[in-house]
Backbone as CSV, one residue per row, in Angstrom:
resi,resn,N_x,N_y,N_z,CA_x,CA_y,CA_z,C_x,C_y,C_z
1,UNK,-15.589,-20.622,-0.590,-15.076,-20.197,0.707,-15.723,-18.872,1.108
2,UNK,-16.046,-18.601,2.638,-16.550,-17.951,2.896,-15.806,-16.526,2.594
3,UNK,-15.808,-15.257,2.111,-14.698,-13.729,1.749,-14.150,-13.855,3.201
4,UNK,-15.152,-13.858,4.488,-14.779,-13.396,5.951,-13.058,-14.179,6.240
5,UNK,-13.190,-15.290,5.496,-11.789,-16.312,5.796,-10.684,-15.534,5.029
6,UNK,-10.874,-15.239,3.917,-9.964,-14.858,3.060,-9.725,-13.113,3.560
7,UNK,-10.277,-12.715,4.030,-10.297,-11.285,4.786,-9.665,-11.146,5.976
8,UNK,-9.601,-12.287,7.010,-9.331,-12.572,8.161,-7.928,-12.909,8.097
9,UNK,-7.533,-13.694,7.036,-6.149,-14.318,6.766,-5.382,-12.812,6.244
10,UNK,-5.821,-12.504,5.162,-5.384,-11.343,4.555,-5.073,-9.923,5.850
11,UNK,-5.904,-9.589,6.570,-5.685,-9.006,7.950,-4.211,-9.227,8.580
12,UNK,-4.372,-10.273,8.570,-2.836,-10.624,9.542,-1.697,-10.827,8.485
13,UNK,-1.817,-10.522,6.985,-0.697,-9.842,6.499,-0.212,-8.726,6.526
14,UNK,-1.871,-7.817,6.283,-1.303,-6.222,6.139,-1.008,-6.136,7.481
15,UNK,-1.388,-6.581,8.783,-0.614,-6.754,10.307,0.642,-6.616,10.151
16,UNK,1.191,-8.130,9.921,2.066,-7.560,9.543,3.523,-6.980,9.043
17,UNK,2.781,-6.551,7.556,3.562,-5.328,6.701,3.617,-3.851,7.274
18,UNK,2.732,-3.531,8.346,2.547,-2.275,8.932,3.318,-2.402,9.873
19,UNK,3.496,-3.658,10.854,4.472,-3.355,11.712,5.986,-3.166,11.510
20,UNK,6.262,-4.203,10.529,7.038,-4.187,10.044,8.229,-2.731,9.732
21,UNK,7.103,-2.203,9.198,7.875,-0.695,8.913,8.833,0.083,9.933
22,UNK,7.964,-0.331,11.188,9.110,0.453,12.555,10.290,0.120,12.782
23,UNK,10.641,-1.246,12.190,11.721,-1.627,11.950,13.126,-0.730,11.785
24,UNK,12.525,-0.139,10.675,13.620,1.158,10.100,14.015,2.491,10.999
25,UNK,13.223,2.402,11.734,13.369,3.399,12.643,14.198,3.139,13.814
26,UNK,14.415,2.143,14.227,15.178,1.102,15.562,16.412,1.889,15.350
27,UNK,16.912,1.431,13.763,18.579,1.758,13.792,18.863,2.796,14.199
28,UNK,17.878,4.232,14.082,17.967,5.996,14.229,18.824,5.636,15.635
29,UNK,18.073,4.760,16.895,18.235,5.205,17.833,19.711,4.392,18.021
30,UNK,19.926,3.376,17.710,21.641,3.197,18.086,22.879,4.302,17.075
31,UNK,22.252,4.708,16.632,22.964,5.484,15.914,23.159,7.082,16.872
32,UNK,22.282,7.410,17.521,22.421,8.726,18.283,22.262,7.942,19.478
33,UNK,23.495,8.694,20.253,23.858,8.264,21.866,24.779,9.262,22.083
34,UNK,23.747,9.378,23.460,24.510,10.973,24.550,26.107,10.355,25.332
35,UNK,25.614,9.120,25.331,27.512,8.727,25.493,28.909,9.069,24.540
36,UNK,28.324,9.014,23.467,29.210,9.071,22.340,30.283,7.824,22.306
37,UNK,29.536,6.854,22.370,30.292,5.688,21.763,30.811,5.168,20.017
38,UNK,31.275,5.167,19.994,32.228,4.488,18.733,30.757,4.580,17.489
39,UNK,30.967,5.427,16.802,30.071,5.400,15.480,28.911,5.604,15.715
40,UNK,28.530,6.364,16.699,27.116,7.054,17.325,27.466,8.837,17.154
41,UNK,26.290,9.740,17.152,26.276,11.141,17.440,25.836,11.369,18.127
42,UNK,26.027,12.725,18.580,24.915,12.686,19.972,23.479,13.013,19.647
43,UNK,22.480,12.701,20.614,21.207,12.583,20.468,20.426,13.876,20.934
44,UNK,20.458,15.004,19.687,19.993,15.800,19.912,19.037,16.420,18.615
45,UNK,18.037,17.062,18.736,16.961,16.814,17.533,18.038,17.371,16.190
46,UNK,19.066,17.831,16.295,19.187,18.453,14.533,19.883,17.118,14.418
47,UNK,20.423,16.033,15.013,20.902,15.042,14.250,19.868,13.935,14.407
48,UNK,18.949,14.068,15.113,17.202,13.181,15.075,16.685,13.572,13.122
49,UNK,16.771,15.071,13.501,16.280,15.436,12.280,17.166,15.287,10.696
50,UNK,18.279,14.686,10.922,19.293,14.384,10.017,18.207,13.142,9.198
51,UNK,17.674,12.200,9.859,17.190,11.483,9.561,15.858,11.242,8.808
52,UNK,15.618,12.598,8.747,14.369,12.675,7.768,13.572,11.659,6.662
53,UNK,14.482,10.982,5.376,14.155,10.602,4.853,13.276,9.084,5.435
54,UNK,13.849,8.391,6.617,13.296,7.397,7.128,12.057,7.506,7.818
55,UNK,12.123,9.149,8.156,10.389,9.112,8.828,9.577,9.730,7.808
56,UNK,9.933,9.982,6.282,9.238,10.269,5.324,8.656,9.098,4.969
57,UNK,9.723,8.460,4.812,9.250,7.139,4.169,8.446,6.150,5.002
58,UNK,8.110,6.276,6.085,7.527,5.514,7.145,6.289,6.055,7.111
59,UNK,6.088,7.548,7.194,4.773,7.870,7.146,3.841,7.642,5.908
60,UNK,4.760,7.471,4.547,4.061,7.488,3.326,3.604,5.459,3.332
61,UNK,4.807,4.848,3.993,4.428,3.486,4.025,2.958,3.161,4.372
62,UNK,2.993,3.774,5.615,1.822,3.647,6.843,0.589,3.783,6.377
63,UNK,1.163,4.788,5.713,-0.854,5.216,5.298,-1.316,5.087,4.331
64,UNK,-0.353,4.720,3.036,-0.223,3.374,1.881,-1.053,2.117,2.541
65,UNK,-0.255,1.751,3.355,-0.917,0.119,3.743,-2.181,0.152,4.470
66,UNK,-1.848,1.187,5.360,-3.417,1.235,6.155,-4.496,1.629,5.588
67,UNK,-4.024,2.559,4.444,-4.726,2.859,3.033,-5.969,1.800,2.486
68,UNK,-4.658,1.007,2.263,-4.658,-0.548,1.149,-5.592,-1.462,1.913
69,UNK,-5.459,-1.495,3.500,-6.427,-2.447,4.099,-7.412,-1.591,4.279
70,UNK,-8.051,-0.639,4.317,-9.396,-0.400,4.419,-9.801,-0.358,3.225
71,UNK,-9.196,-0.495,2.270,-9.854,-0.360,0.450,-10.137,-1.946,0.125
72,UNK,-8.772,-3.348,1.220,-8.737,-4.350,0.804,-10.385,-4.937,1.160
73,UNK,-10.630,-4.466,2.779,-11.874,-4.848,3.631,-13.177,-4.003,2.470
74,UNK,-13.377,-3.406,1.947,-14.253,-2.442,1.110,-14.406,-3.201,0.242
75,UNK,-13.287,-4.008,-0.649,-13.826,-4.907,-1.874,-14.466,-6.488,-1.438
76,UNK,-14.026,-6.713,-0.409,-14.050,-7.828,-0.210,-15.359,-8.119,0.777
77,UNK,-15.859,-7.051,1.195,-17.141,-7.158,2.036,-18.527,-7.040,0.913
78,UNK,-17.887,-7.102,-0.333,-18.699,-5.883,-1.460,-19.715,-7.814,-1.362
79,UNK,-18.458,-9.060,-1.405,-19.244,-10.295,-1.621,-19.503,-11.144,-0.597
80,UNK,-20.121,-12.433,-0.491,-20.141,-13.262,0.485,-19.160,-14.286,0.333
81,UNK,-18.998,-14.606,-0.552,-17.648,-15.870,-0.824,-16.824,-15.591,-2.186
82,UNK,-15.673,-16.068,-2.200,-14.733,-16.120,-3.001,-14.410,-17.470,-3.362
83,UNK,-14.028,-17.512,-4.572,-13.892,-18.705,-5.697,-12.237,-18.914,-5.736
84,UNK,-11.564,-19.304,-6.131,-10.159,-20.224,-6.124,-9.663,-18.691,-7.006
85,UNK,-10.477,-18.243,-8.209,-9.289,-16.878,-8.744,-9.338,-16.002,-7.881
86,UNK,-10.190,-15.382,-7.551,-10.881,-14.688,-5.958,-9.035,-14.828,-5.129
87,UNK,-9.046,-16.196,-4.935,-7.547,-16.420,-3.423,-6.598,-16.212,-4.319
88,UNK,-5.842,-16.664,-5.432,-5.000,-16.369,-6.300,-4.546,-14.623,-6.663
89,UNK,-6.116,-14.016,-7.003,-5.567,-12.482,-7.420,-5.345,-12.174,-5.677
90,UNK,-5.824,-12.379,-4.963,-5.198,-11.993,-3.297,-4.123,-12.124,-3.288
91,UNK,-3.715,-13.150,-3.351,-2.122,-13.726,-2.863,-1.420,-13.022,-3.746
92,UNK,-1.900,-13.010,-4.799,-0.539,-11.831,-5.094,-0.586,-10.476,-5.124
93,UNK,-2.078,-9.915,-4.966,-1.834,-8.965,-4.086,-0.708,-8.759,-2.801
94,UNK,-1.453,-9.610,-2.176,-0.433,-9.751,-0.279,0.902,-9.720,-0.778
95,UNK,1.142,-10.477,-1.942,2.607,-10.435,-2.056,3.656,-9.208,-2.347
96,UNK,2.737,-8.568,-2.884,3.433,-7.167,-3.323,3.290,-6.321,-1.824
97,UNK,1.759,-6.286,-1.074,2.075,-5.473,0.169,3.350,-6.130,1.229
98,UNK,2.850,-7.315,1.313,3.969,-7.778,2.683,5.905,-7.075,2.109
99,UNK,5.482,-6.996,0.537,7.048,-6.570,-0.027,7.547,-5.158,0.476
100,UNK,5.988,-4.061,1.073,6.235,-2.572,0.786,7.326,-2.065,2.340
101,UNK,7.599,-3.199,3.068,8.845,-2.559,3.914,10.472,-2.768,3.048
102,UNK,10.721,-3.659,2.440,12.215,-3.481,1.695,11.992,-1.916,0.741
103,UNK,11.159,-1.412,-0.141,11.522,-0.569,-0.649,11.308,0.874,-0.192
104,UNK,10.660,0.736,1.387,11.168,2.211,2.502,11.835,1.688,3.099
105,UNK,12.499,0.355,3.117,13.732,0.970,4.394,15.082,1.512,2.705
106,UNK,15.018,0.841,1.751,16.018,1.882,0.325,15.756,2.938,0.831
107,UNK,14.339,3.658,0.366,14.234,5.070,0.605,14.792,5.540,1.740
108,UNK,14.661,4.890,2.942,15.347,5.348,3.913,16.761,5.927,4.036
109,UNK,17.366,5.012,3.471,18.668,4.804,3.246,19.455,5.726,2.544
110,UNK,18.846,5.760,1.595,19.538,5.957,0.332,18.730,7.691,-0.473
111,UNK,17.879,8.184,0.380,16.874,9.275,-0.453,17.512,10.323,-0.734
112,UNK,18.777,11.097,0.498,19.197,11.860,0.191,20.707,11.787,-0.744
113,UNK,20.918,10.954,-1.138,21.905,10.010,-2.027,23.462,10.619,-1.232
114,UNK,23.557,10.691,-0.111,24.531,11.074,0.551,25.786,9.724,0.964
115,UNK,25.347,8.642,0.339,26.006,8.008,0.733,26.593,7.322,-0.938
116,UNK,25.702,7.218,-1.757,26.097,7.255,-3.537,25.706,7.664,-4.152
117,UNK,25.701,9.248,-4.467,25.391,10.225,-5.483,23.654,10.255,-5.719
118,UNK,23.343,10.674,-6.482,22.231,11.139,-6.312,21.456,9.471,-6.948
119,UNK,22.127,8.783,-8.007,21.492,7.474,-8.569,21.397,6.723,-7.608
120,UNK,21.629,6.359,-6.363,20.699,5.386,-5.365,19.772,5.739,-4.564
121,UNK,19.780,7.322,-5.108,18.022,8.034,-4.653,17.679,7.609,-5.893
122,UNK,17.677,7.799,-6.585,16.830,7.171,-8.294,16.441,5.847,-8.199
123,UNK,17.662,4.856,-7.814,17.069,3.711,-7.889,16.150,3.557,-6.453
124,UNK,16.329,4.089,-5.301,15.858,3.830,-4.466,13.538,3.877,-4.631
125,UNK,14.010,5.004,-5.012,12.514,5.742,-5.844,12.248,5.193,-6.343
126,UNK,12.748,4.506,-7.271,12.095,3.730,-8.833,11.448,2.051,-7.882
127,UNK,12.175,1.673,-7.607,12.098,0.482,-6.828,10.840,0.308,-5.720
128,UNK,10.478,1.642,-5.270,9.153,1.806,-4.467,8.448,1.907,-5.872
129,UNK,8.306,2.916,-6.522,7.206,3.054,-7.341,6.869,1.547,-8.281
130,UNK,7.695,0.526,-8.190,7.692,-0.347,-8.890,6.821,-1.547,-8.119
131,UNK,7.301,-1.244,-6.675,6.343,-2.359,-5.900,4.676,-1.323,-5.850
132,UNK,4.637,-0.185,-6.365,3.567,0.362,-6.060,2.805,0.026,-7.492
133,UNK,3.262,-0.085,-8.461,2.418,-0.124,-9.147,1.900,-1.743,-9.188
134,UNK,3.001,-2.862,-8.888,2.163,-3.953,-8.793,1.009,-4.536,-7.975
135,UNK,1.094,-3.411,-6.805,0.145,-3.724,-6.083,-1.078,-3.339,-6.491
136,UNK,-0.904,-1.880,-7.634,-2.304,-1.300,-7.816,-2.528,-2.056,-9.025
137,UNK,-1.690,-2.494,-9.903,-2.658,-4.030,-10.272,-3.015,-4.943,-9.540
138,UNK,-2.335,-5.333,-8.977,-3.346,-5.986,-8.130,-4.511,-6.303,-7.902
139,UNK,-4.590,-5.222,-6.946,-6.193,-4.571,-6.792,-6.651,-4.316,-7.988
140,UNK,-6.523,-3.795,-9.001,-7.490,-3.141,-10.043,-7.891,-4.678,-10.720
141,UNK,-7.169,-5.626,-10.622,-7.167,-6.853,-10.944,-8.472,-7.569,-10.273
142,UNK,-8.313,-8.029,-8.943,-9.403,-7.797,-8.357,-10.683,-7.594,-7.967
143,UNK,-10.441,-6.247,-7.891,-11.894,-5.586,-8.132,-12.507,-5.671,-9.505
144,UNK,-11.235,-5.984,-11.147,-12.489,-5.699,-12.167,-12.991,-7.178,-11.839
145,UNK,-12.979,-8.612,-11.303,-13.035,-9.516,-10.862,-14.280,-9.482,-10.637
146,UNK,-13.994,-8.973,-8.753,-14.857,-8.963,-8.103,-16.419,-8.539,-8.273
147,UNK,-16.396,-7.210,-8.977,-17.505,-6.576,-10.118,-18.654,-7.335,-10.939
148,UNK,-17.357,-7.969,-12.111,-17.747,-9.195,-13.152,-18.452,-9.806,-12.721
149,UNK,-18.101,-10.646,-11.289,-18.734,-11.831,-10.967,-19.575,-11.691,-9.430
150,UNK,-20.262,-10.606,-9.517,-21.250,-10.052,-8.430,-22.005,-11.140,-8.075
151,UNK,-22.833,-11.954,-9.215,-23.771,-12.882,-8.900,-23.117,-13.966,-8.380
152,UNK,-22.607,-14.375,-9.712,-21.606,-15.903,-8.629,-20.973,-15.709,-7.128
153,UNK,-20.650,-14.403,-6.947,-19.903,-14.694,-5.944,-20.853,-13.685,-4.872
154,UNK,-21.980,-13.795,-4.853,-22.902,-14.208,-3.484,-22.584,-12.497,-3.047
155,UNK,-23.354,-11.386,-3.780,-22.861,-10.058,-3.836,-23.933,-9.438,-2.588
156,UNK,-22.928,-9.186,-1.319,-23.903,-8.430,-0.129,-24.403,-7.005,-0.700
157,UNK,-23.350,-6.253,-1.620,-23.687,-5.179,-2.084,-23.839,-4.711,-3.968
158,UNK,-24.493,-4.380,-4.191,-24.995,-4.537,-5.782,-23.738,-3.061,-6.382
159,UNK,-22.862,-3.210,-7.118,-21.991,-2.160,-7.879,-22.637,-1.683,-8.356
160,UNK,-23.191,-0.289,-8.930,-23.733,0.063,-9.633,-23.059,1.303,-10.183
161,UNK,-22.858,0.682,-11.784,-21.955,1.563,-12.473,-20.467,1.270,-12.211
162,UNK,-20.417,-0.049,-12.648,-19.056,-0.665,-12.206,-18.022,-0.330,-12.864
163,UNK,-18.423,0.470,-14.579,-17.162,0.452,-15.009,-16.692,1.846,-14.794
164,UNK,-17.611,2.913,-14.148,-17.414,4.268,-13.587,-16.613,3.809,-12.107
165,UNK,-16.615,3.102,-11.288,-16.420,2.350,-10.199,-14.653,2.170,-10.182
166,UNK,-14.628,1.102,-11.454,-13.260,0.673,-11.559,-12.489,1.462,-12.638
167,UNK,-12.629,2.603,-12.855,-12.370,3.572,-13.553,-10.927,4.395,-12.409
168,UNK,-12.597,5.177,-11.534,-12.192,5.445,-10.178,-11.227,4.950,-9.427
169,UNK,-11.529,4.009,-8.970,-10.586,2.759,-8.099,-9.186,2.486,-8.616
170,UNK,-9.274,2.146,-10.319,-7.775,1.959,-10.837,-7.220,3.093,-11.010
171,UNK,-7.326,3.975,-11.272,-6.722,5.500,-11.545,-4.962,5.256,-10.924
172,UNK,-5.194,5.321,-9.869,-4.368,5.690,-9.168,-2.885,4.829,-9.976
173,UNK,-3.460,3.323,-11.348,-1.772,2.832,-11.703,-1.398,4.263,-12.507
174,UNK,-2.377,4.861,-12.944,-1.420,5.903,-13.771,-0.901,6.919,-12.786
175,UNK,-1.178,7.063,-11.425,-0.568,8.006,-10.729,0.939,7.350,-10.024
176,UNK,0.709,6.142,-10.285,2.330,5.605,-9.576,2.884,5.025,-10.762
177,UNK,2.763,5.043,-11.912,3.584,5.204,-13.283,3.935,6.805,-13.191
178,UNK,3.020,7.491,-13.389,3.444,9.004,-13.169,4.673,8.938,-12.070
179,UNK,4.785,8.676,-11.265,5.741,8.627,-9.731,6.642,7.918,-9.848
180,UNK,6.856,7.058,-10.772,7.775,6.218,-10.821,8.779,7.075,-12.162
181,UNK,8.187,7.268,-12.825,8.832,8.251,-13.802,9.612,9.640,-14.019
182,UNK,8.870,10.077,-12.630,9.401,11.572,-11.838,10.429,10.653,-11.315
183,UNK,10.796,9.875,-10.556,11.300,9.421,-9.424,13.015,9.818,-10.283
184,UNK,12.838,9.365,-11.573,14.176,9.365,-12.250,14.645,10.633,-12.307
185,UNK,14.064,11.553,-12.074,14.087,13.024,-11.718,14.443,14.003,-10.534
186,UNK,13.424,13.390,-9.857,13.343,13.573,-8.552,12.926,12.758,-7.104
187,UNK,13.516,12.069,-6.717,12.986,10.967,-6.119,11.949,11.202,-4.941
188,UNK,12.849,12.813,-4.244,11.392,13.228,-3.168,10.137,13.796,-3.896
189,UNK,9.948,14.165,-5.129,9.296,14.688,-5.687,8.059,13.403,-5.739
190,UNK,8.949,12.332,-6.158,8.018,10.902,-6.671,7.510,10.192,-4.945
191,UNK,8.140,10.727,-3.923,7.804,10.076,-2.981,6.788,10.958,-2.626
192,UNK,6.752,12.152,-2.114,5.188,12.882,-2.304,4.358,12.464,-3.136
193,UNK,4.198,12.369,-4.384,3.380,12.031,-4.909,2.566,10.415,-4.706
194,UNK,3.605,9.444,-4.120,3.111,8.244,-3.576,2.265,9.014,-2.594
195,UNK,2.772,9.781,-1.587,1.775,9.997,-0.450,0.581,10.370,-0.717
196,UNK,0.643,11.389,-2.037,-0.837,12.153,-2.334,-1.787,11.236,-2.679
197,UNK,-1.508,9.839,-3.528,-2.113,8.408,-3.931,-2.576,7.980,-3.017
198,UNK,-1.931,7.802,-1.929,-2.734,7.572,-0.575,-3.530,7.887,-0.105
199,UNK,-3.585,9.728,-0.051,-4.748,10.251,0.467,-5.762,10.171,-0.396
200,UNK,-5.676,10.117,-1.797,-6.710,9.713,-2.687,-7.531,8.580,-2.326
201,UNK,-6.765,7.553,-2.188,-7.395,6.635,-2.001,-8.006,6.135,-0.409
202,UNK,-7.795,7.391,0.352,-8.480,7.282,1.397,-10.104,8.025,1.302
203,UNK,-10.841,8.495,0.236,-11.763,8.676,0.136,-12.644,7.225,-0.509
204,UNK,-13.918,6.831,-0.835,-14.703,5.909,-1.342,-14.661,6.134,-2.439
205,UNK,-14.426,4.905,-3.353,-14.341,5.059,-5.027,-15.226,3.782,-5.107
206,UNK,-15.620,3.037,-4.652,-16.508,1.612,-4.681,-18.266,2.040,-4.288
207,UNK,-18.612,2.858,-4.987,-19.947,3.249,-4.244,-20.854,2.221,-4.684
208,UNK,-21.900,1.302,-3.686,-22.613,0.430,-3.909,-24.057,0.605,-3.226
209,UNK,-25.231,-0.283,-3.684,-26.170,-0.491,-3.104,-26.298,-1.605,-2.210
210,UNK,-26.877,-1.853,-1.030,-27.124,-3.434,-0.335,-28.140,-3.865,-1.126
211,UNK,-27.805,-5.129,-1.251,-28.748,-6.397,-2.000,-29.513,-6.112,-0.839
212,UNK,-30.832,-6.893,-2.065,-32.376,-6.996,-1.488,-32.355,-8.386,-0.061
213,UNK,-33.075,-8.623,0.744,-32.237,-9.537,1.608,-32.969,-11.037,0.825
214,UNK,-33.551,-10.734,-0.017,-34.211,-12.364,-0.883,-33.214,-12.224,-2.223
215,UNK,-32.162,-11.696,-2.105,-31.414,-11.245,-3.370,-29.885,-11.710,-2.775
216,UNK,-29.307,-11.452,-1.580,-28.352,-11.479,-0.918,-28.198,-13.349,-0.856
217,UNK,-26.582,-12.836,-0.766,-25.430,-14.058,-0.445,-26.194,-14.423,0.553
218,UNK,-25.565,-15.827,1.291,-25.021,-16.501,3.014,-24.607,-15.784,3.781
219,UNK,-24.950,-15.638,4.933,-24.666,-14.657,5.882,-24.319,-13.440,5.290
220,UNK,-25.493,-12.450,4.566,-25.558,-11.609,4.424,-25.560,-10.064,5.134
């Protein structure tokens, strides 16, 4: 199968898991009303800003996933086609991203543990860092894959120094084991640190050469 199919499909998951996220934000606004109807406050920024933990957790979602799809498009352009394990390690990739809105709207909920003690910020935390680390297997899954099987799978761009590559690239499960482990500690502590994973991984860790064009995949 051509990667472009499996890239194209995959697109309109992380679609969307990103939209998805605004979701959590909807409730803020029936909740603050200048009428003051029945179980509303009024809508003025220190009780906008009451709400903090949901636009923490929205921003760390966001740029997690939007993260995740420009790293997903980066591995997957690396070949020209994908093989049946190729769609398998995807899909369960996708499965863990399309999952990453249930464990920020918890965080949302539950971060400043004002509603059950400080342990449903713990579990709330633990429960993100848990969908975070399956995703970065995932990927690290993946990519050592994708690497391995450069030739078979019709490689537009040549890895060079793949296991310095996926060294790079996987790092980040020990930074959301690290985060998941704080989280039992400190849960905003572990949710920054998801964010900082993000910005990590918004730099290039896949550095490659383009195949020769008598060397190159199908529609190279």
């Amino acid at each position: 199968m051509d990667s472009r199919r499996a890239e194209s499909f995959s697109d309109g998951v992380f679609a969307v898991a990103i939209t998805i996220l605004v979701f959590n934000l909807l409730p803020i606004a029936d909740k603050t009303a200048s009428a003051g109807a029945p179980g509303t406050v009024p809508l003025t920024a220190r009780n906008l800003a009451h709400y903090w933990p949901a636009y923490l957790a929205y921003v760390v979602s966001f740029l997690t996933i939007g993260i995740m799809w420009i790293n997903h498009h980066t591995m997957l352009s690396q070949v020209s086609k994908v093989n049946r394990t190729v769609l398998v390690l995807n899909l369960f990739l996708l499965m863990g991203i399309v999952a990453i809105p249930f464990p920020t709207a918890l965080v949302a909920d539950h971060l400043t543990g004002a509603d059950g003690g400080q342990g449903q910020a713990t579990v709330a935390a633990v429960v993100y860092g848990l969908v975070m680390i399956v995703i970065s297997v995932g990927y690290g899954a993946t990519w050592i894959y994708l690497a391995a099987h450069q030739e078979e799978l019709g490689a537009r761009r040549r890895v060079h120094r793949p296991r310095l590559s996926t060294v790079r690239f996987t790092i980040g499960n020990a930074g959301y084991v690290i985060g998941t482990l704080v989280a039992f500690f400190s849960p905003v502590t572990a949710l920054i640190i998801f964010g900082l994973l993000a910005v990590y991984y918004m730099f290039e860790h896949l550095p490659s050469d383009p195949v020769d064009d008598d060397q190159a995949g199908p529609d190279s």
